[in-house]
PDB file with one MODEL, atoms N, CA, C and O in Angstrom:
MODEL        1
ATOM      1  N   UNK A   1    -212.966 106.205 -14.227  1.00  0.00           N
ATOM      2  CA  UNK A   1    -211.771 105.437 -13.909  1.00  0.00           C
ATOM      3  C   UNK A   1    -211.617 104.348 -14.975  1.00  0.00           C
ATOM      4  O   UNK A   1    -212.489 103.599 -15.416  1.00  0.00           O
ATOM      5  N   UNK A   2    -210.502 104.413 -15.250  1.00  0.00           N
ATOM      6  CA  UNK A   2    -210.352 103.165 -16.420  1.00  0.00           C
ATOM      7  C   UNK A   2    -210.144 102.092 -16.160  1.00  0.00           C
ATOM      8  O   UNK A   2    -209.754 101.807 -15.028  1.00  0.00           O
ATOM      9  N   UNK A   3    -210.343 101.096 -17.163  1.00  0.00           N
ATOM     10  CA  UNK A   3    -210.383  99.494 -16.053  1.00  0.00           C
ATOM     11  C   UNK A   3    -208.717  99.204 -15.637  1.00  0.00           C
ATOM     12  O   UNK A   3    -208.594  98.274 -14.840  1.00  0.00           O
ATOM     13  N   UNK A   4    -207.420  99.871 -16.065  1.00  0.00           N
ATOM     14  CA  UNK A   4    -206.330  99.354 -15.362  1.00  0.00           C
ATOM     15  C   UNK A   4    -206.128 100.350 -14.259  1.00  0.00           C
ATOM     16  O   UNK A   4    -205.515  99.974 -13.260  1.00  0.00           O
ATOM     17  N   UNK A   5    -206.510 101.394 -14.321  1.00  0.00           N
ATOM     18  CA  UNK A   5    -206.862 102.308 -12.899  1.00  0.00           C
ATOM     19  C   UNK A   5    -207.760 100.599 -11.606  1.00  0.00           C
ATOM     20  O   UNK A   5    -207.259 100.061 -10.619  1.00  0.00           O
ATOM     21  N   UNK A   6    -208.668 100.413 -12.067  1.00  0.00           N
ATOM     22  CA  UNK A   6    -209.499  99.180 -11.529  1.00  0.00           C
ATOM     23  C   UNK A   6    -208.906  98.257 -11.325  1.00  0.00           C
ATOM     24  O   UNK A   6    -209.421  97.522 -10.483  1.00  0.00           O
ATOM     25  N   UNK A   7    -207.503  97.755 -11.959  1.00  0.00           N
ATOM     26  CA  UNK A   7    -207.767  96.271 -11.656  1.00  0.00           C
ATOM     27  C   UNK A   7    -206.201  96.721 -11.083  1.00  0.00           C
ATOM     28  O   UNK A   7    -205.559  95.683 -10.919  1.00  0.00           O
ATOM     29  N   UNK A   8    -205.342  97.997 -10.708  1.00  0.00           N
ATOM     30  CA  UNK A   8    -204.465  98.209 -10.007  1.00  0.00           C
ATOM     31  C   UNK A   8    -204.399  98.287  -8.189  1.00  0.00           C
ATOM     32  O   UNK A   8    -203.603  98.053  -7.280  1.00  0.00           O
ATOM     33  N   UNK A   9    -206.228  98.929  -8.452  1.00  0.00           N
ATOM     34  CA  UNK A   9    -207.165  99.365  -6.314  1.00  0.00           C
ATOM     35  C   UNK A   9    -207.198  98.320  -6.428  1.00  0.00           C
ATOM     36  O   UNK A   9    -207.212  97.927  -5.262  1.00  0.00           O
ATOM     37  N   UNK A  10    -207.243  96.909  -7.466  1.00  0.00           N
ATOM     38  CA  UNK A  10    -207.901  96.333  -6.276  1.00  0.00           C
ATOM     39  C   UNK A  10    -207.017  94.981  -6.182  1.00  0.00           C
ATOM     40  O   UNK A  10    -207.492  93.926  -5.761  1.00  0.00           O
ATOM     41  N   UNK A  11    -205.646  95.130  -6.630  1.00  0.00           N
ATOM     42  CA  UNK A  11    -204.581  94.055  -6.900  1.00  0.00           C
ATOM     43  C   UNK A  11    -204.129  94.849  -5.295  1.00  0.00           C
ATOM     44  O   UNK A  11    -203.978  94.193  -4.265  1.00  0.00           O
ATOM     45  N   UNK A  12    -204.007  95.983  -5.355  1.00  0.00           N
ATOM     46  CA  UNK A  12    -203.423  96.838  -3.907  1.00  0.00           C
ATOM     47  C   UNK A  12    -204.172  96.086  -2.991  1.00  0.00           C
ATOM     48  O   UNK A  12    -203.653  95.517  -2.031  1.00  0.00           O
ATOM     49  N   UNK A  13    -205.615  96.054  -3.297  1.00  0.00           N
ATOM     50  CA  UNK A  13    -206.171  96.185  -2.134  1.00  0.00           C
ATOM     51  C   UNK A  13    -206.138  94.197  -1.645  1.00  0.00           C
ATOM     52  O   UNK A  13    -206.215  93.647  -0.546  1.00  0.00           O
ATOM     53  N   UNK A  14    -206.031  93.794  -2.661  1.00  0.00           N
ATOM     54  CA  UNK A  14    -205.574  92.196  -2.611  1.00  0.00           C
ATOM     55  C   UNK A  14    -204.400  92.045  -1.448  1.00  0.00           C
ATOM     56  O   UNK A  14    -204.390  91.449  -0.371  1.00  0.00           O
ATOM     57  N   UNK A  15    -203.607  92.692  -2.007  1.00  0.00           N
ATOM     58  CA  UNK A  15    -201.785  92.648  -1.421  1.00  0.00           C
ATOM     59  C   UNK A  15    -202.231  92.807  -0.196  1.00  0.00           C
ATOM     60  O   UNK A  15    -201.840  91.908   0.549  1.00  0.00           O
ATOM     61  N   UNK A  16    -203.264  94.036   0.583  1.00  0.00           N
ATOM     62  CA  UNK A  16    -203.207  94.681   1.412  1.00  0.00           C
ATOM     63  C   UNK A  16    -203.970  93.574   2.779  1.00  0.00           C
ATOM     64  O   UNK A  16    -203.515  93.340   3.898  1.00  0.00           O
ATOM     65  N   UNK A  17    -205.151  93.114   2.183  1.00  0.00           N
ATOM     66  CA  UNK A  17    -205.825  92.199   2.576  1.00  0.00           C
ATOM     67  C   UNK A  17    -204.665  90.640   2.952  1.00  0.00           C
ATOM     68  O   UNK A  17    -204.524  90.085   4.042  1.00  0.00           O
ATOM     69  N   UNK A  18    -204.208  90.397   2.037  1.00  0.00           N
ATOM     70  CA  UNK A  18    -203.261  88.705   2.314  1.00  0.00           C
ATOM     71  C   UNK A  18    -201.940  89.097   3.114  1.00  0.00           C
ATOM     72  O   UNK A  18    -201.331  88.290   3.818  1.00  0.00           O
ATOM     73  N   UNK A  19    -201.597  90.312   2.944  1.00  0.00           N
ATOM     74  CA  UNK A  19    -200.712  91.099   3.929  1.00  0.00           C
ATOM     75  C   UNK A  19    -201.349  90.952   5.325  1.00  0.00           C
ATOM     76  O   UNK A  19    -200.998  90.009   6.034  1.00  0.00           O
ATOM     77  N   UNK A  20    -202.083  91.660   5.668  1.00  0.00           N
ATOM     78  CA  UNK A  20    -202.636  91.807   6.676  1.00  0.00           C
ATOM     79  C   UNK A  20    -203.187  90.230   7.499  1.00  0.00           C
ATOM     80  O   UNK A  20    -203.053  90.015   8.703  1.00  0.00           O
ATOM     81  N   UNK A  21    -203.876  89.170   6.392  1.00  0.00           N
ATOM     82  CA  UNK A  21    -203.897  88.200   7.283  1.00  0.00           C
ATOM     83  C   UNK A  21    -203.014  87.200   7.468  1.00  0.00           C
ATOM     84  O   UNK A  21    -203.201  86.327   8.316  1.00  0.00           O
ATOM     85  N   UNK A  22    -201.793  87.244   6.556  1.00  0.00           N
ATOM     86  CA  UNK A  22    -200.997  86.070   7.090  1.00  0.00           C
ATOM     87  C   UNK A  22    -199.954  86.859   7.818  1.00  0.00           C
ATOM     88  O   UNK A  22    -199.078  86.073   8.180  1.00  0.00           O
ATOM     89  N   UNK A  23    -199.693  88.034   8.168  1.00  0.00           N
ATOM     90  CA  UNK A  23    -198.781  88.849   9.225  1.00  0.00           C
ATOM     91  C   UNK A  23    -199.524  88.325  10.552  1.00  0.00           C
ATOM     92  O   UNK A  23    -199.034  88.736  11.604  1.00  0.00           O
ATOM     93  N   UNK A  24    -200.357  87.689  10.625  1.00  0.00           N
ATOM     94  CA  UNK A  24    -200.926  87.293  12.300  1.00  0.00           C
ATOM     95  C   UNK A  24    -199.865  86.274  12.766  1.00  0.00           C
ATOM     96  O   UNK A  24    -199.492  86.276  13.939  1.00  0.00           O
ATOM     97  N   UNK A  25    -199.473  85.578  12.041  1.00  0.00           N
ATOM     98  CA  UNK A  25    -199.024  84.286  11.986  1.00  0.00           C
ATOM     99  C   UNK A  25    -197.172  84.596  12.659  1.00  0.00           C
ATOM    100  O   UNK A  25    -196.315  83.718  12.763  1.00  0.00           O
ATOM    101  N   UNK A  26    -196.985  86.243  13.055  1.00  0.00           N
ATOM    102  CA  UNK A  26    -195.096  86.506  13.060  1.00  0.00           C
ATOM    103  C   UNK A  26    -195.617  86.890  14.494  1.00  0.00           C
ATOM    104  O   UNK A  26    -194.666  87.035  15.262  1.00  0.00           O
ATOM    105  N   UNK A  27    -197.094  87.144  15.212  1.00  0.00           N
ATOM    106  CA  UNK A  27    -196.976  87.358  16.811  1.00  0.00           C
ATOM    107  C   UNK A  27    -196.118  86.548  17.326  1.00  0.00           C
ATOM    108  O   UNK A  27    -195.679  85.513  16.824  1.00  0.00           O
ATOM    109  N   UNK A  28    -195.818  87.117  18.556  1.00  0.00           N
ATOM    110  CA  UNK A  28    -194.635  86.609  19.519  1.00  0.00           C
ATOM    111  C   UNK A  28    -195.907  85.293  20.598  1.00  0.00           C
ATOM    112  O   UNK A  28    -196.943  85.701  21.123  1.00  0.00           O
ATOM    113  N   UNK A  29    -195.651  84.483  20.638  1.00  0.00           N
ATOM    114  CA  UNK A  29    -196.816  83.735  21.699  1.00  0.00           C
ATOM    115  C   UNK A  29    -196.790  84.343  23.060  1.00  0.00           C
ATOM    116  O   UNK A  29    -196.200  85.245  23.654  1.00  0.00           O
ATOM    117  N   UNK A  30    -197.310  83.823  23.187  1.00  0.00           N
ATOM    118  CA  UNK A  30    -197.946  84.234  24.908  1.00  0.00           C
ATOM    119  C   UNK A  30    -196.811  83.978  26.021  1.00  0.00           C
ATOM    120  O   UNK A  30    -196.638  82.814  25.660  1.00  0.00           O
ATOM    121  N   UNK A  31    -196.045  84.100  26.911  1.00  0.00           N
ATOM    122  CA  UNK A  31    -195.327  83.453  27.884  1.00  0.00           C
ATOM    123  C   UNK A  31    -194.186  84.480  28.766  1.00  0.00           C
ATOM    124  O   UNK A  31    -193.563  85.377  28.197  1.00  0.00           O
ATOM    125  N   UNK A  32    -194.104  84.302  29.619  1.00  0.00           N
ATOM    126  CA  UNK A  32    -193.641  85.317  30.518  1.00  0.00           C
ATOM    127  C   UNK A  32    -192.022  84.445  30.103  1.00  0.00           C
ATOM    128  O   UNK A  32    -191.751  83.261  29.898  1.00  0.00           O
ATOM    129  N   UNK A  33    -190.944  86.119  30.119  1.00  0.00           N
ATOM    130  CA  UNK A  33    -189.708  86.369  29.979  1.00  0.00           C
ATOM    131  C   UNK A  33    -189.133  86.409  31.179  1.00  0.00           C
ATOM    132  O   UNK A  33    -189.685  86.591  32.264  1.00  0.00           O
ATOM    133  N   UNK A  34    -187.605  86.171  30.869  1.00  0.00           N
ATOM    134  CA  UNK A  34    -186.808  86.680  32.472  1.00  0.00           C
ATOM    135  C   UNK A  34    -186.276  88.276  31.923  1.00  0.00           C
ATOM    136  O   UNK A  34    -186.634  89.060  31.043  1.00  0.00           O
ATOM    137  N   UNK A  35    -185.478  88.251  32.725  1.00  0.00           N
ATOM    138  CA  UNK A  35    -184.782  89.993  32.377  1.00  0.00           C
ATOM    139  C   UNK A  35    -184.067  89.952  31.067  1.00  0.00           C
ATOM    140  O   UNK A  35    -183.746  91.078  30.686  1.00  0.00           O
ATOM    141  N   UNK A  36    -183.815  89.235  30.478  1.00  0.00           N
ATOM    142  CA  UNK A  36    -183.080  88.620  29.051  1.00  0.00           C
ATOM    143  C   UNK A  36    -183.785  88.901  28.125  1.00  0.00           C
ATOM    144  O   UNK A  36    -183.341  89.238  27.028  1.00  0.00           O
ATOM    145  N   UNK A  37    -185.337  88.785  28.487  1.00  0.00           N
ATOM    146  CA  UNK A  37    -186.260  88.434  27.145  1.00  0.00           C
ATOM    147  C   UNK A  37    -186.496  87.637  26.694  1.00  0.00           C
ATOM    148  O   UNK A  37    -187.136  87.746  25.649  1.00  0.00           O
ATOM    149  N   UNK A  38    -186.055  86.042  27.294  1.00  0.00           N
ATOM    150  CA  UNK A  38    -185.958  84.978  27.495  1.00  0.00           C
ATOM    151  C   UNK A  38    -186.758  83.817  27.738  1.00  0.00           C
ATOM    152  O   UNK A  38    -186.745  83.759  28.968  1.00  0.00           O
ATOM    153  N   UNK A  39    -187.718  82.478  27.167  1.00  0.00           N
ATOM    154  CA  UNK A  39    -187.745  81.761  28.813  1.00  0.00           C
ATOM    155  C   UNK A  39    -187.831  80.523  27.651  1.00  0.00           C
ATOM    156  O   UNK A  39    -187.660  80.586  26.434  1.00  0.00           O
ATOM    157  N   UNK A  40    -188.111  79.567  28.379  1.00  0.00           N
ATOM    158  CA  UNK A  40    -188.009  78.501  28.213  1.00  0.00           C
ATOM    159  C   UNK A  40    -189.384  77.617  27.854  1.00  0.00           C
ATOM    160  O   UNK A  40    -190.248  77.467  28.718  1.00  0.00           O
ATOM    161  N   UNK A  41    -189.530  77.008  26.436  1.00  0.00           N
ATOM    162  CA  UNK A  41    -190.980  76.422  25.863  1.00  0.00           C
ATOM    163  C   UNK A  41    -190.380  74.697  26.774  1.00  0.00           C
ATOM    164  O   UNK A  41    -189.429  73.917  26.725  1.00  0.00           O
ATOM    165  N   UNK A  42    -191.978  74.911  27.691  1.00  0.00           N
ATOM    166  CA  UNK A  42    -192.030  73.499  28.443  1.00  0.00           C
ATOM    167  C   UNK A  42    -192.261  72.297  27.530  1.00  0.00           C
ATOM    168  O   UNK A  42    -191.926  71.262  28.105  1.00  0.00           O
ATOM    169  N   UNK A  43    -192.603  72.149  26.618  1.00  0.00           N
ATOM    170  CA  UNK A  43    -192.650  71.600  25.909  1.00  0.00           C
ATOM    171  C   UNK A  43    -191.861  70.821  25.029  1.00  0.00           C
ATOM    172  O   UNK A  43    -191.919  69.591  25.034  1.00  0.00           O
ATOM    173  N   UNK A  44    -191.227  71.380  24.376  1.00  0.00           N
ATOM    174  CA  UNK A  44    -189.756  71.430  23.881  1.00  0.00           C
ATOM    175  C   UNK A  44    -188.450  71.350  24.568  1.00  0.00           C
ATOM    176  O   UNK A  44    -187.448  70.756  24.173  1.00  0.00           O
ATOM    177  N   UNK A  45    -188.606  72.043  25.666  1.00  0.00           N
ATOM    178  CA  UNK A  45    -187.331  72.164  26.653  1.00  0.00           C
ATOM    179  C   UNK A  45    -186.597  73.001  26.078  1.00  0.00           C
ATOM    180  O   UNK A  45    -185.486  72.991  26.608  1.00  0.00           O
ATOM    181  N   UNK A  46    -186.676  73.804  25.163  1.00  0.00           N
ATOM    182  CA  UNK A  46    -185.806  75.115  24.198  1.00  0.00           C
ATOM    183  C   UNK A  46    -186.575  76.284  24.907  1.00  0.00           C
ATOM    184  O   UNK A  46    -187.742  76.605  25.129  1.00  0.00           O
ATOM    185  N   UNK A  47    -185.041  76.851  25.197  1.00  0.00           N
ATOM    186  CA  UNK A  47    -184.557  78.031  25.561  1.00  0.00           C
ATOM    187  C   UNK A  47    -184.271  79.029  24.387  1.00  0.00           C
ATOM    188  O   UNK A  47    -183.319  78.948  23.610  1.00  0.00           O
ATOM    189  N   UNK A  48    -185.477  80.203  24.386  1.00  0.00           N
ATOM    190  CA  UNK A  48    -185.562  81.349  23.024  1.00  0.00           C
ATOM    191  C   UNK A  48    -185.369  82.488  23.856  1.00  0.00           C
ATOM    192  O   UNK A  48    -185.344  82.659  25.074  1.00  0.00           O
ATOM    193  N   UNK A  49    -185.226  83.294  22.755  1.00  0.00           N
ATOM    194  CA  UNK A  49    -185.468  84.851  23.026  1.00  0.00           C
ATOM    195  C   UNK A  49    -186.075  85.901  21.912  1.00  0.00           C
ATOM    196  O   UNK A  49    -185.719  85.936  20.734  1.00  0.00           O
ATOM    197  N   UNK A  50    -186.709  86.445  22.304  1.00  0.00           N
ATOM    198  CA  UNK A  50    -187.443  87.501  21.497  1.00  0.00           C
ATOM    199  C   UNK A  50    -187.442  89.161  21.014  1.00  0.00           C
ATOM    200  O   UNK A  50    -188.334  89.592  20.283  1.00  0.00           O
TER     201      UNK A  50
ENDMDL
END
């Protein structure tokens, strides 16, 4: 394998890795919906949907 064969696996495998851990960060949080898909952060007092 030649070294730009090498330094292409592992720029992929870079992407694939910082991909993978900052995509944690787009979960939906935790909290029960109404029939809308809806509810309301107690916190805030804002009304979302998902």
């Amino acid at each position: 394998m030649s070294m730009e064969q090498t330094l292409m696996k592992l720029s992929a495998i870079l992407i694939a890795v910082l991909l993978s851990i900052t995509s944690v960060t787009v979960f939906a949080h935790s909290g029960g919906t109404d029939s809308k898909g809806c509810h309301r952060n107690h916190k805030t007092n804002d009304y979302h949907c998902h």
